[in-house]
N, C-alpha and C positions, 0 to 999 in steps of 0.2 A: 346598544341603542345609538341611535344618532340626534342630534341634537344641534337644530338649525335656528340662526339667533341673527338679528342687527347690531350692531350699538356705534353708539359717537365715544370715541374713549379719547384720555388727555395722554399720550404715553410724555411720562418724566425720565428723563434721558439727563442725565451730569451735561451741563454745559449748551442743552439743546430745550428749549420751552418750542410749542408748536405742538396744534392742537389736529388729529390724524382722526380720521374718520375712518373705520375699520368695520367689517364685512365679517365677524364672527362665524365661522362654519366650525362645527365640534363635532368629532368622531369619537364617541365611548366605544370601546373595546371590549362590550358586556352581550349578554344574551338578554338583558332585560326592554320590552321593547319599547317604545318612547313616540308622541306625536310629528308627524312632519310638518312641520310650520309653515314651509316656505309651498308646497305641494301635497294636493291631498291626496296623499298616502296613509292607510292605515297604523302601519307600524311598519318599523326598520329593529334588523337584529345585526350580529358582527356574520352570521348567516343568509341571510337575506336582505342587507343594505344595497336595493338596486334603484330605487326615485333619485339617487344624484349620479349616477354612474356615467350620465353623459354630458357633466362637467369636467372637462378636463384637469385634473389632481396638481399636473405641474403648474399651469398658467393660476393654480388657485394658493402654490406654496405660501405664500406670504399673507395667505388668512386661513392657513388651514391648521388647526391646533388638536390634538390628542387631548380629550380631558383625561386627567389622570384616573389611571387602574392600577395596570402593574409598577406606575412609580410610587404606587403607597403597600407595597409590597411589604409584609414586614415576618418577621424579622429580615433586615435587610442582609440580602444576598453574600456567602460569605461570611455571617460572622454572626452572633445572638443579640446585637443588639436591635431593639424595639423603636419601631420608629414612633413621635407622636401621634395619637389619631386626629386625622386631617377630616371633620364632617363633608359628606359632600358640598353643602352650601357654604364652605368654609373657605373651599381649595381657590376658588377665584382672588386678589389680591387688593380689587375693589373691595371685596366684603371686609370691614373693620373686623378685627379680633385683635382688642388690647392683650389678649389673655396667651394668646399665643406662644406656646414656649416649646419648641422641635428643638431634638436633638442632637448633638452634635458628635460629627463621626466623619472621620479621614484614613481609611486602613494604613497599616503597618508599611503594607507593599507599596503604598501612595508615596507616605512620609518618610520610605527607605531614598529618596530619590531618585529614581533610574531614569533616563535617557528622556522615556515619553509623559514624564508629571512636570509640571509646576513647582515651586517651592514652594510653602507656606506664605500666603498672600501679607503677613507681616514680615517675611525676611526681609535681612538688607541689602537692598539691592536688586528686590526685584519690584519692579513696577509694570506690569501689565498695561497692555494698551487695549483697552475692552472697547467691542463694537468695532475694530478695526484688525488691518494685518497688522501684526505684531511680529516684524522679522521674517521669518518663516514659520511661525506657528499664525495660523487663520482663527482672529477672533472675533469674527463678523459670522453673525446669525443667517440660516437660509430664511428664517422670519422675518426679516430687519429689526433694530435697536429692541435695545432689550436694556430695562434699567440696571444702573452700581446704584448700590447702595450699601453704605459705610466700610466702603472699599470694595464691596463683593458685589459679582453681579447676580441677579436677581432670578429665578427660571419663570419666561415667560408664560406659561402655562399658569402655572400657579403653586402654591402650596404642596410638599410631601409630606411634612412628620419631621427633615431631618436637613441638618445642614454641614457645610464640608464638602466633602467632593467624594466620600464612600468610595468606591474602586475608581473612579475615575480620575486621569490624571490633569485633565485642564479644570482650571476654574472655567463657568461659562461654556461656550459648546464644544463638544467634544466629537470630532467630524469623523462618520466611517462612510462605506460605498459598499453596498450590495449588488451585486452581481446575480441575477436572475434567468438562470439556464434553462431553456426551455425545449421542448420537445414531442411529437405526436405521439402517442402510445400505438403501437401498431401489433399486428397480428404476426403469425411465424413465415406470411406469404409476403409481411410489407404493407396490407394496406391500413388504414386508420381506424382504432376501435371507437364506435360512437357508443356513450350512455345507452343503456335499455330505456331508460325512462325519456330522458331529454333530446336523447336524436344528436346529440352534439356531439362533437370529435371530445375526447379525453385526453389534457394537459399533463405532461409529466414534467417536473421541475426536478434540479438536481439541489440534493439537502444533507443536510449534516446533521449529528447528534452532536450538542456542547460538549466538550469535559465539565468544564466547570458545572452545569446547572441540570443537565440531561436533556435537557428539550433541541426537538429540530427544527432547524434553522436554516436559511439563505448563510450560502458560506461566503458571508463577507468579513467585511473588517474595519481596524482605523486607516485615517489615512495620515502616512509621517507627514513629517513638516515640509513645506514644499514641496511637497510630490504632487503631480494631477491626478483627478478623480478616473482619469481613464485607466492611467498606472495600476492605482490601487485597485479596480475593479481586478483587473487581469490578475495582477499579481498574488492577490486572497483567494484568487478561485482557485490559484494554478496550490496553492502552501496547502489549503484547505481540503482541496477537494482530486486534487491529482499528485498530492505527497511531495510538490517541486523541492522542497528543501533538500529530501534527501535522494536525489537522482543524482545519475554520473554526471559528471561534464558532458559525455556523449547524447546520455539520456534527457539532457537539459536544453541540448541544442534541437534536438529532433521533436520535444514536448514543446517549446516557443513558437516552432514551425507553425506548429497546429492550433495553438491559442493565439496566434497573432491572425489566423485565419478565422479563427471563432466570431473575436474581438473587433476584427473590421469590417466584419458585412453588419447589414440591416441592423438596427437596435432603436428602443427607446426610450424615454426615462420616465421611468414610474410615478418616482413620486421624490421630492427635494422638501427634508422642513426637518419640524421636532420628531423625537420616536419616544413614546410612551414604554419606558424602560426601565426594568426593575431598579438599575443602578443609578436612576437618577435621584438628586437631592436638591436642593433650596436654590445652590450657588453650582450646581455641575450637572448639565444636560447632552444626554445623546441625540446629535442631528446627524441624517445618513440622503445621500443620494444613490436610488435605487434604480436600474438600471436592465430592462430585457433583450437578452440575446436569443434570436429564437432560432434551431438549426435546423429548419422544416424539414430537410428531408433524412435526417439525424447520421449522414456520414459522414460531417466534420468529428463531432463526439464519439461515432466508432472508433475514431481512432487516438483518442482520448481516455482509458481505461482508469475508470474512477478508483484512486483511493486516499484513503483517508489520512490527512495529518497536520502538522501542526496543534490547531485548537479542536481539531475535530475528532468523535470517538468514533463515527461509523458514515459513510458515504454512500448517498444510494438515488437510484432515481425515485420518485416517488408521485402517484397518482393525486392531481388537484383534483380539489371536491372542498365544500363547506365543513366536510367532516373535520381538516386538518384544523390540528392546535400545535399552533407553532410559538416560539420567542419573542417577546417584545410585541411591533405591530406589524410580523411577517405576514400573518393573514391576511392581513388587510391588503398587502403589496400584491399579494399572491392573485389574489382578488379583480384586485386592478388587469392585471396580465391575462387574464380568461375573458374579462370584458373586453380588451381592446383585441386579443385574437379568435373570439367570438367561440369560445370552449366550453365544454359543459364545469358548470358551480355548482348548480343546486339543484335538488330534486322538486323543490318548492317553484314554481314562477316566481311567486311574492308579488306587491300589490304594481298593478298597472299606474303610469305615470302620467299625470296628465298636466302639461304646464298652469 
């Protein structure tokens, strides 16, 4: 459901008092459907949310917030432990809960320390510089300021169940880039299949199965420390979804040819902010800037032959429709990219929009 709201909020910031007037939009990632407030619309679902579709997602990142779904995912991803239950009316950070007591949880592979975590926010010696770049690790929110509190920073969403950083390796946000490959579905002669129902041409995106969790996915990724988000787009697609790790030298230079060709024409950015993600906790959230590459006439990707590696178990094109259930809040990205290249979603219309 979606769920459309005002409010004047105080954000408390370490160091920063100012009083921010804030434009709540909230996207639940459920089937359950919900009033529109702002337009009357009868209902919106994660299937038929089409009354805001012609607000633009990016110009909206910094009031656009995921209520939590899969980040009160429990047992949490990885491992048996149980996160607190977070009530719905709970998870906001306005709402008082003296009684509050989430669990605490940093896996093994966090606190083994490799290249891409954090230490433990009380080692010595390490002092995080939250809300800002911090060296080469970015620890500036695509949300803006986000509060510390008693040393840790806070997930501006709200409430999970669980605190620590779980799989993930930064305290605070934890930045990946999605890459969004796209494509007409055409017939054996070349030309464009349209829906039976809809009349609309049919979107094909390029997707991945996880190892880790099963579910398919945009084959994105993190981005390392000081890398650009254009880098890492490229670079995750190429590990992910065309196996670059393990190609010749030969076969590396001839595959760049063609992702550098990909990667520079037309594109646009989907969507920049928080991702409603099973691995997030109290003090460690996933933010991703997503990204469509569209190959309209699909002979760059001819010659790009999909396969699978790195994090991925299996790579494949596959037909956009409301049917897909994808990781985290792919759908919703997915979503976005059939609105703005005007492709068949739904078999529903869903309710007409009227300012």
């Amino acid at each position: 459901m979606l769920l459309l709201g005002g409010a004047l909020r105080a954000a408390a910031v370490p160091g920063v008092c100012r009083a921010v007037a804030v434009f709540s939009f909230t996207v639940v990632l459920s089937a359950q459907p919900a009033r529109c407030a702002l337009q009357r619309c009868p209902s919106l679902s994660n299937s038929s949310a089409s009354c805001w579709s012609h607000l633009h997602p990016v110009n909206m990142f910094n009031s656009v917030k995921f209520y939590h779904s899969k980040a009160l995912t429990s047992p949490y991803p990885g491992s048996r432990v149980e996160r607190s239950q977070v009530p719905e009316g709970k998870v906001d950070w306005l709402i008082e809960w003296k009684d509050y007591n989430p669990v605490e949880y940093t896996a093994k592979s966090v606190l083994a320390g490799p290249s891409w975590a954090d230490p433990q926010i009380n080692d010595k010696g390490f002092s995080p510089k939250f809300n800002e770049r911090d060296g080469e690790v970015e620890r500036k929110s695509l949300n803006g300021l986000y509060v510390v509190e008693n040393g840790r920073p806070r997930n501006p969403v709200g409430r999970t169940g669980l605190t620590g950083r779980g799989l993930l390796g930064r305290w605070g946000p934890n930045h990946a880039a999605d890459p969004i490959i796209t494509r007409w579905k055409r017939d054996g002669s070349g030309n464009k299949i349209a829906h039976p129902v809809t009349g609309k041409d049919i979107l094909q995106f390029v997707a991945i199965k996880r190892r880790d969790c099963g579910e398919w996915a945009i084959p994105g990724g993190m981005v390392d420390p000081g890398e650009k988000i254009s880098a890492t787009l490229k670079r995750e697609f190429g590990e992910e979804a065309l196996n670059s790790l393990q190609k010749s030298p030969e076969d590396k230079v001839e595959l760049e040819k063609h992702l550098h060709k990909l990667f520079s024409q037309e594109h646009f950015e989907v969507y920049r902010g928080y991702v409603d993600d099973p691995r997030n906790t109290d003090n460690a959230w996933m933010e991703t800037e997503a990204v469509n590459y569209h190959d309209e006439t699909g002979e760059t990707m001819d010659n790009l032959p999909l396969e699978a590696g790195d994090d991925a178990g299996v790579v494949k094109w596959v037909d956009i429709s409301e049917k897909l259930k994808l990781y985290a809040s792919h759908s919703y990205f997915i979503k976005l990219v059939t609105e703005k290249r005007g492709a068949h979603w739904s078999e529903d219309p869903g309710p007409e929009c009227r300012e």
